[in-house]
N, C-alpha and C positions, 0 to 999 in steps of 0.2 A: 654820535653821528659825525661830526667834526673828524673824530680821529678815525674812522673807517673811511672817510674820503680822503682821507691823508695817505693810508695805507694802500688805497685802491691806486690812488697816483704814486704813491710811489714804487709801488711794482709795474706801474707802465712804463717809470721810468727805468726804471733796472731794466724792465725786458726788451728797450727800445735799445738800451744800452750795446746789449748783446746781438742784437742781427742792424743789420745793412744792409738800406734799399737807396740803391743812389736815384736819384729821380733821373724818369725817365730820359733819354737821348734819342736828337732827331740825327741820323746816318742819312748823308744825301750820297744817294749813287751817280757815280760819276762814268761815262763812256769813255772807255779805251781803245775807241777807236777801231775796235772791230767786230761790232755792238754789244761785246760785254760791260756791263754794268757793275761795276764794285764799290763798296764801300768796305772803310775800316772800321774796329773796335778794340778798343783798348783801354785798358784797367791799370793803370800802373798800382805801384805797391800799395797797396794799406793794408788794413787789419790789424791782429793781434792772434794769436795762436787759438781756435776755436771758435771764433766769430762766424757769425753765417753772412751772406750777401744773396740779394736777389738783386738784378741787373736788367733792364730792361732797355734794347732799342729799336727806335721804330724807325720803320724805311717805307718810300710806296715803289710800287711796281707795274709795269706793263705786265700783259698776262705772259708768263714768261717759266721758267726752272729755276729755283733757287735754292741754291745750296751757302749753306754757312760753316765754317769752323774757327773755332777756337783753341786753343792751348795754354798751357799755364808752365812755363820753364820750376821745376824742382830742382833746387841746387843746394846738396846736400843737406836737405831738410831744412835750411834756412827760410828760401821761401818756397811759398807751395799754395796749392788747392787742390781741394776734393770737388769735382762737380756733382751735385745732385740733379737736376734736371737742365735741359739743355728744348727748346719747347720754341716753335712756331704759332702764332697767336694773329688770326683774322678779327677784329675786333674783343668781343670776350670770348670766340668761339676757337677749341683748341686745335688746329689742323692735324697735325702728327707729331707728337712726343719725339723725342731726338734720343739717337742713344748715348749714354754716358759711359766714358770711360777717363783715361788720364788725361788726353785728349778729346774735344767730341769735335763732329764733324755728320753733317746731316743733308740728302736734299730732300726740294720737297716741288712738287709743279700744282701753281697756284694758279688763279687769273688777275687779273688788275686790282689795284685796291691797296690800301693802304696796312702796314702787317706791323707785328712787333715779335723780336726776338728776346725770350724770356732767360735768362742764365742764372742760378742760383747755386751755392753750394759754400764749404765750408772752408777758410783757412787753413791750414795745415804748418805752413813754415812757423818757427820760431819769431822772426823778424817782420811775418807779415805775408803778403800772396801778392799775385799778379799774372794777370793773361791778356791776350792778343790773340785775334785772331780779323777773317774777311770775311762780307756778306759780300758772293757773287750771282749775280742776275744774269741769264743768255735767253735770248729768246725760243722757245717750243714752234718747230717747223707747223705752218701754217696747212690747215688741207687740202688745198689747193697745189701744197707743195710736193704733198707726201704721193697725190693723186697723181702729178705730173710724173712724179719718179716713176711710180709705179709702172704707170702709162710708156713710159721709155724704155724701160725693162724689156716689159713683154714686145715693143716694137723691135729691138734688136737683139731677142730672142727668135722672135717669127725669121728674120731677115736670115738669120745664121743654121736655121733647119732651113730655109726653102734652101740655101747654098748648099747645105750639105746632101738635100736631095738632089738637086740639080747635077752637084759633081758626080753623084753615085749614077746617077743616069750615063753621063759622058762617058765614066769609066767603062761602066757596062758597053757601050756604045762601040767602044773603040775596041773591046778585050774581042767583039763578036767579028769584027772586020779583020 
């Protein structure tokens, strides 16, 4: 009994061994002033050649459009990663999967509330990995906004047919005198 709890633990240990989960991070968005919202993420180097990582940061948001990207610079196979999922998360609930590639880079249009960005995937370089990337936040035009547009449109649409009928009259008017 003894030694199968020995051996239970110690393959927890080994397997903890092998992936990386940094504990979670709070990204506070900051205004630049011309009401985008950004925050940074950044992973400097660790690992070891084949290691996994799942990364997680949480940011909140007005209801708003957010897009995030990351990248992981590859230099000559020294360092690297492979991203496996790249994931938008409302509490446990998954918004929209992100696509992965060498790079990823995702938006998503949320409402208020507090979110987290999920990043997992694997080592690659010899000497270890590393990525960086921005979570940026802009606000989704309000309906009021879209209505008023709209509303302007068709107002100096009206205005530029009555002139164009107007003129075709005068033309007329004058070709007949």
């Amino acid at each position: 009994m003894k030694y199968s709890q020995l051996l239970v633990g110690a393959a927890l240990v080994a397997s903890s061994a092998l992936a990386s989960a940094a504990p979670a991070q709070t990204v506070t968005l900051t205004d630049e002033g011309d009401g985008l919202l950004t925050g940074v993420i950044d992973r400097p180097t660790f690992g070891t050649k084949g290691m996994t990582f799942e990364d997680v940061y949480n940011f909140q948001v007005p209801s708003a459009f957010v897009s995030a990207s990351v990248s992981s610079p590859t230099i000559f196979k020294t360092y690297g990663l492979s991203f496996s999922s790249f994931n938008l998360y409302s509490g446990a609930n998954l918004i929209q999967p992100g696509e992965v590639y060498g790079s990823t880079d995702k938006a998503w249009v949320v409402t208020a509330g507090t979110y987290s960005l999920h990043i997992a995937g694997t080592v690659t370089g010899s000497k270890g990995g590393s990525y960086n990337g921005l979570i940026a936040v802009s606000p989704v035009p309000e309906p009021e906004t879209w209505g008023m547009t709209v509303g302007g449109l068709a107002a100096v649409g009206f205005l530029a047919r009555r002139r164009k009928t107007q003129g075709d009259k005068s033309t007329r008017t004058a070709a007949m005198a």
